[in-house]
C-alpha positions, 0 to 999 in steps of 0.5 A, spaced: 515 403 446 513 408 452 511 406 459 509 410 466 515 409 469 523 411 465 527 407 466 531 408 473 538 408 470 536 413 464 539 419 465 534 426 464 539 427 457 535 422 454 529 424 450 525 418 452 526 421 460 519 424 462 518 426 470 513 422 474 507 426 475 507 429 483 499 429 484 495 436 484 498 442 486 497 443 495 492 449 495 494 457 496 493 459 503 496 466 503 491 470 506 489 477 502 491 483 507 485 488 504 486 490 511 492 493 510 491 496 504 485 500 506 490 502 512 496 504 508 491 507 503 487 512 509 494 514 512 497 515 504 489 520 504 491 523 510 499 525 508 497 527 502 493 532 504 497 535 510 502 535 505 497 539 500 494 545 506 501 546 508 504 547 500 497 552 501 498 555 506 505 558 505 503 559 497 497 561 494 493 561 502 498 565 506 492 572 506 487 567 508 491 563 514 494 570 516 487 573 516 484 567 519 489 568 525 488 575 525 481 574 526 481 568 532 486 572 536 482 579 536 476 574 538 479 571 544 483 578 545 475 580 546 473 575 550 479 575 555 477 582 556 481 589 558 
């Protein structure tokens, strides 16, 4: 009843219409891009803590920012000398 081919004037409304097989499917070669991912992700670490020591220090660090400044300014005032 049925054969391979469907006939070349059945139209795709018909129950009897099948699509020809197209072979196998052409193998992926999209390229993983691990690189990138490790790059965007250390540049992503790196903003992230930039912008955690800066929220620090103007809130809960600022004495011990203030404090270090102080400290490295009296050193090199000290080796400067009079």
């Amino acid at each position: 009843m049925f054969s391979d081919k469907p006939a070349p004037d059945l139209p795709a409304t018909a129950p009897e219409w099948r699509m020809s097989d197209a072979g196998p499917l052409p193998e992926s070669n999209r390229r993983r891009r691990t690189w990138l991912w490790v790059l965007l992700g250390i540049l992503g670490a790196c903003l992230l803590v930039c912008i955690g020591l800066l929220v620090w220090g103007n809130t809960i660090g600022e004495g011990t920012i203030s404090n270090l400044a102080t400290r490295a300014a009296s050193e090199a005032t000290a080796k400067a000398g009079p």
